[in-house]
BAGUNU-153285 format. One record per residue (C-alpha): x, y, z. Coordinates in steps of 0.2 Angstrom, whole numbers, plus 5000, padded with zeros to 4 digits. Layout:
BEGIN
XYZ ...
***
This chain:
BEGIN
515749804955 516749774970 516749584971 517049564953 518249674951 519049574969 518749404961 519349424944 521049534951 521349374962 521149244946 522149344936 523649354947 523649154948 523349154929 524849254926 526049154938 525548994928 525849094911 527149164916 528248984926 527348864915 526948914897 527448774891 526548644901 525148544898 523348654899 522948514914 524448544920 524348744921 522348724927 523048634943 524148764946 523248924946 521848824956 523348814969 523648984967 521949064969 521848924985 523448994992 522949164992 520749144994 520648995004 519348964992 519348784981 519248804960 518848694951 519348704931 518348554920 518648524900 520148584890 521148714893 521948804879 523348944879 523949074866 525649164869 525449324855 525049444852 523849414866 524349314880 522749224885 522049064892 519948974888 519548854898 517848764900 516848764915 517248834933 516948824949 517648944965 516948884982 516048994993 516649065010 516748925025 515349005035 514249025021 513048925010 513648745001 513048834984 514548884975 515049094975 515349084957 515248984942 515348984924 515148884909 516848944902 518149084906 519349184894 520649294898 521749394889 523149504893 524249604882 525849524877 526749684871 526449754886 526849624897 528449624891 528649814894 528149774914 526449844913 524749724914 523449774900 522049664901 521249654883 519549554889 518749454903 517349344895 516249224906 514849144898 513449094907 514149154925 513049114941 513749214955 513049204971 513449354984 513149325002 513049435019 512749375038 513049455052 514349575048 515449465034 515349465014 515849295006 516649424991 517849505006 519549365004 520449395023 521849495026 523249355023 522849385003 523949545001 525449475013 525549315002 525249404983 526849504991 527749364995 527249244980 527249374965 528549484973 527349654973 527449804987 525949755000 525849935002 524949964986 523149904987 522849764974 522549794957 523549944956 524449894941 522849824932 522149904917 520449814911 519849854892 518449744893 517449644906 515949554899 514749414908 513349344897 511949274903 512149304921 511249264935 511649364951 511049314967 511149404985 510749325000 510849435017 510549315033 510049165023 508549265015 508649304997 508549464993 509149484973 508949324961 509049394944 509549274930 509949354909 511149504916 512249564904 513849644910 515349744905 516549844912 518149924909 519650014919 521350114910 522150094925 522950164943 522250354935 520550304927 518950264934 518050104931 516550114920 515249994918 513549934912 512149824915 510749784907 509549674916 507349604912 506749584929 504749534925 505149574907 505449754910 507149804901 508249894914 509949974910 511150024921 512750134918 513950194932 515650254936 516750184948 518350314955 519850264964 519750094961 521350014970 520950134985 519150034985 519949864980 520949884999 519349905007 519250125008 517750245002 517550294984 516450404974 515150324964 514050374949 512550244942 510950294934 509650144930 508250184916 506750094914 505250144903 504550304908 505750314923 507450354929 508550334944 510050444947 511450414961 513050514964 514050484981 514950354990 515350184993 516450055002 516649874996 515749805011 514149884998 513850035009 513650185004 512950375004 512250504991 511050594983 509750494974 508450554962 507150464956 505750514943 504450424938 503350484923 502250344923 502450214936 501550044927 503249984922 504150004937 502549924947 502849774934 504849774937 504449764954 503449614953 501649714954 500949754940 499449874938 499050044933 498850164946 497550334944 498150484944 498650574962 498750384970 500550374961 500450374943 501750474940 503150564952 504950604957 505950574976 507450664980 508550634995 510050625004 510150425004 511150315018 511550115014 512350005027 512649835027 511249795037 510549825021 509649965028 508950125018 508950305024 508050435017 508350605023 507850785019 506850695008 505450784996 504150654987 502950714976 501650594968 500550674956 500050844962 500450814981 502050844989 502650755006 504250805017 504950705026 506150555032 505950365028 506950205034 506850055024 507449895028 507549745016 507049565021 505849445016 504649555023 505049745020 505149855036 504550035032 504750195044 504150345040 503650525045 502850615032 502250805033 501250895020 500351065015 498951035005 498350844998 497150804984 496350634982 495550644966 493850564960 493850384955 493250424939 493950274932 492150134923 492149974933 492649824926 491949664921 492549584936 492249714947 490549764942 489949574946 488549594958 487549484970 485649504962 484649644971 485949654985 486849804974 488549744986 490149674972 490449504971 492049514966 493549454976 494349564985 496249564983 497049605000 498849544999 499549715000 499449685016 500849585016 502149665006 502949775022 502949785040 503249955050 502450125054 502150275044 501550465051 500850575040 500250765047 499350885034 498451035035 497150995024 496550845012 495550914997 494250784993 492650784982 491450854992 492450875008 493850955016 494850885030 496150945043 497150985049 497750815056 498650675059 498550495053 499650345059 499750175047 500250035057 500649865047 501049685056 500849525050 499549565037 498549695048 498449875044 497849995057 497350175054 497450295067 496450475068 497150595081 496150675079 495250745062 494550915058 492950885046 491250915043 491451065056 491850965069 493250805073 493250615073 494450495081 494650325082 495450195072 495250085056 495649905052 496049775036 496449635042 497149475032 497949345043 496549225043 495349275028 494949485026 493849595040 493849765039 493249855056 493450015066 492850105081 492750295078 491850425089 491350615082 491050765090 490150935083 489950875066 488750975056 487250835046 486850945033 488750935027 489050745031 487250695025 487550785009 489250715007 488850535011 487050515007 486550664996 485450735008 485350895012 483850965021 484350895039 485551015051 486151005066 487850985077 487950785079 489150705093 489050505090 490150355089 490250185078 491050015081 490749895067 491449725059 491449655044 492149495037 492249405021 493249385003 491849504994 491249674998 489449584999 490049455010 490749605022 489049715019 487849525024 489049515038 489049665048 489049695067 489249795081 488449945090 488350145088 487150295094 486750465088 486550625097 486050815091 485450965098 484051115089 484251075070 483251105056 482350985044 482251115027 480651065016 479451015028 478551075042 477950955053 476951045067 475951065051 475950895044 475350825061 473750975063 473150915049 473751065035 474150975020 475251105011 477051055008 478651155013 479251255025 480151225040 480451105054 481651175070 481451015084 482351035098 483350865097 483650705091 484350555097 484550375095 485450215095 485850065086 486349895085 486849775070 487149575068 487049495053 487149645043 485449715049 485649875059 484449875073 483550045079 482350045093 482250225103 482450365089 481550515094 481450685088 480750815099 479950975095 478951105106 477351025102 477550845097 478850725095 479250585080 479850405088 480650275076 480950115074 481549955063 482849885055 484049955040 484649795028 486249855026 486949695019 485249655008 485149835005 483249835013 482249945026 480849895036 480550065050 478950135059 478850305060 477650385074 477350565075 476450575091 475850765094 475750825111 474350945110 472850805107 472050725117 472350795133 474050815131 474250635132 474650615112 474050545099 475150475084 474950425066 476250295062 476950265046 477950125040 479250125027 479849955020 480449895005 482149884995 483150044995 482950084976 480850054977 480150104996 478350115000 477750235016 475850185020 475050235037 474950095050 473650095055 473749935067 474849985073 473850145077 472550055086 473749925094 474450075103 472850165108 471850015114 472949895119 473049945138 471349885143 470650065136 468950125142 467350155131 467850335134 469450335127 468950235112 467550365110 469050515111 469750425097 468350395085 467850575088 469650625083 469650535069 468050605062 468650785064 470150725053 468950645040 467950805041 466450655042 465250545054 465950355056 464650245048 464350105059 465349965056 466350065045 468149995041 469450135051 470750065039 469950105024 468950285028 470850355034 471950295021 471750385007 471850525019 473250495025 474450415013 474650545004 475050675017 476150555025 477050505007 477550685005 477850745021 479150595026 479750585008 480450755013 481050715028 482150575023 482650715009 481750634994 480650744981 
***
């Protein structure tokens, strides 16, 4: 309220003195002169079109049609305010008794442009305004201006207000209605705007104390609460006319869709991602036009965060924060996919829906946030630390590190939107328990053992198939003893075909490339006491596919020197097939120049497995399959933790 209150004190002092010397005079005449007047004591040009009519009582008052006051020298060309037409009217009864009782201010269509750089405010008029109102109107420079002043009613119509800090506009909000009023030197200025930004109705009342004392550039209390639908913002401190200022601000929040929309982003958040909340804090504003928040307490949804946060307007918002809390909970997305979002590409399983990263872009800075524990579905994790970094449209997600799955994970996270979206990360684990991550990931829960590993992967593209079809990059795994429950492959491999029971291998290890979305696997082996299992193949991550080889090779045949029955599994992931291959099986077993004897070791094996002679000339494939298929089916159907 400061620069209006500034700017209409000044024009009525010049109004008054052409009243007051010049009643009589022409309405072209009278225009000139208060122009002069308002130059004489703002340095600023006004310009007065169309007729200008005056009335002498019971009011003493002046219309006039448009006008235009000039901005400051250093600022813009725009002017700082103009207005379709103007109407003042002052009290003539108490005129006449020495005192100045303005009846009502009316601008219709006001534009009023507020500007800041670099330390200055084009509202702030210089210091040589109060010596030549003392001189000119013969008043005591020693009493801040507008002492006298009382103000019944203030109204602008139709406004549109506009705030420009360092040539960035900050604020340009047109169909603001305004009014105001002030009983004088005693009373506090009250005032109340109502305002639609993205068609959200926004009302605003506040109190203004000591008004002269803030009119001569010193600190006053101030009062203003802004309601919205569903929300409500409360402020009770202090300010300067420079817009500084300090308080308390409360801020509740009981369902934040039309305060995303006022702000320009509409949606509907779930609940526990900000739906509904309250901030309270002990609030700093400098003219800078930087926020701080201190001793503040935010709590969105269920969770509650501690902490400080510095915000700083621009065209691009800068954010600082360090947040601590107790306990979080990240809810379930329970919420049905929509049309758009359930789009998907064929058998690939992978949305083809865009993928809307702009977010990225709304704010700049770095935020901390320290927990002891994250409650999620199915998981628990902490305590910890996470660290957001946001520049020029990249977001980067730090873990230092993360209690979960019984064991940590660091690294680092990306989304990246400067030139098309990508999504990557490099994280490393250590002393994670399978059967709790498998479970929680995969929904498998048979496999148990303390992993130690590490990932690096990219992904680029507008659609989460895209990103899926274009994945690359490297990772390995590494476990000591572990269990598999359900299935007992010493067992399996002599031949028993009974199900269940218990595998306990020593190890298993392995590791992995992937280009083109096609993870890459070469050198899995498991190891027990009397056989190991090697795998390899490719995982179709981005075509959802599988095409792996999996060799039990047990190390009690044959001499010690092993023989395996592989398998292979292939297929889509949502219809697999697992067949002996038995190819293979000979490929490995004859494919080193292999001596009649060593063939014979092998057709003698094979008959003791069939529990029959080998007719001569026999096909291998078909006598062993159906022996095999099914035992293999089931046994590795377990194993990858499938009934």
């Amino acid at each position: 309220m400061a620069w209006i209150v500034r700017i209409l004190v000044i024009v009525l002092a010049a109004v008054i003195l052409a009243l007051g010397a010049f009643i009589f005079l022409p309405g072209e005449r009278i225009a000139r002169i208060a122009a002069d007047q308002i130059e004489l004591r703002t340095g600023r040009d006004l310009q007065i079109s169309g007729d200008l009519r005056v009335t002498i009582w019971p009011v003493l008052g002046v219309q006039t049609g448009p006008i235009v006051l000039g901005n400051a020298k250093w600022a813009s060309e725009a002017p700082m305010l103009q207005a379709e037409a103007l109407s003042i009217g002052i009290s003539t009864s108490d005129l006449l008794r020495g005192q100045l009782r303005v009846r009502q201010i009316l601008a219709q269509a006001p534009i009023l442009r507020l500007e800041q750089n670099k330390g200055r405010q084009n509202w702030q008029f210089g210091t040589g305004m109060a010596e030549v109102k003392g001189e000119a109107a013969g008043t005591d420079v020693r009493n801040p201006p507008g002492s006298g002043i009382a103000l019944e009613v203030l109204e602008l119509q139709d406004a549109r207000l506009i705030y420009v800090v360092d040539g960035s506009t900050r604020l340009d909000q047109g169909g603001v209605d305004l009014e105001a009023s002030w009983q004088g030197r005693a009373g506090p200025l009250e005032f109340r705007a109502v305002l639609s930004p993205n068609g959200v109705p926004v009302a605003i009342d506040g109190t203004l104390s000591d008004v002269p004392a803030f009119l001569n550039g010193a600190v006053a209390p101030v009062s203003a609460n802004a309601s919205l639908p569903d929300a409500e913002l409360v402020f009770d401190g202090r300010a300067s006319p420079s817009g500084e200022g300090a308080g308390h601000v409360r801020l509740t929040v009981r369902d934040s869709a039309p305060l995303l929309k006022a702000a320009g982003h509409a949606g509907v958040l779930p609940v526990n991602f900000g739906k509904s909340g309250e901030l309270t804090a002990m609030a700093t504003y400098t003219a800078d036009s930087r926020l701080s928040l201190r001793n503040t307490l935010l709590r969105i949804d269920d969770n509650t965060l501690r902490g400080a946060i510095d915000f700083t307007a621009g065209q691009v918002p800068q954010v600082m924060a360090e947040l601590s809390a107790s306990v979080l909970t990240v809810p379930q997305n329970a919420s049905d996919k929509s049309a758009a979002g359930a789009e998907t590409a064929g058998d690939t399983g992978w949305s083809e829906a865009p993928i809307d990263a702009s977010p990225l872009s709304l704010a700049e800075g770095v935020v901390g946030l320290r927990f002891e524990r994250i409650e999620a579905p199915g998981v628990s994790v902490g305590p910890g630390r996470l660290l957001l970094t946001l520049e020029r449209s990249r977001a980067v997600l730090q873990m230092d590190p993360l209690a979960v799955f019984g064991g940590t994970i660091r690294g680092q996270l990306v989304a990246n939107n400067r030139s098309g979206f990508s999504v990557g990360g490099n994280i490393s684990a250590e002393g994670i328990e399978l059967r709790d991550a498998l479970s929680f990931l995969a929904g498998v829960d048979r496999l148990s053992a303390s992993a130690a590993g590490n990932l690096r992967f990219l992904g680029v593209g507008q659609t989460e198939a895209q990103i899926m079809r274009s994945l690359s990059g490297e990772g390995r795994l590494q476990t000591g003893q572990g269990e598999i429950a359900g299935l007992d492959l010493d067992r399996l491999i002599s031949g028993d075909p009974r199900t269940g029971g218990t595998t306990v291998f020593n190890s298993l290890t392995g590791t992995f490339t992937m280009a083109g979305g096609k993870l890459d696997n070469q050198d899995l082996l498991l190891r027990l006491d009397n056989f190991e299992t090697r795998g390899s193949g490719v995982l179709g991550v981005g075509m959802r596919d599988l095409d792996y080889l999996i060799t039990p090779i047990s190390l009690r045949a044959n001499a010690g020197k092993g023989l395996s029955v592989p398998v292979r599994i292939r297929g889509p992931w949502s219809d697999l097939s697992y067949e002996p291959d038995l190819q293979q099986l000979l490929e490995t077993e004859l494919e080193l120049d292999v001596e009649a004897e060593a063939k014979a070791q092998i057709r003698r094996k094979l008959e003791e497995e069939l529990d029959r002679p080998l007719e001569e000339g026999e096909d291998i494939g078909d006598a062993i399959k159906d022996r095999l298929e099914e035992e293999a089916k089931k046994g590795f159907l377990k194993l990858l933790g499938v009934d």
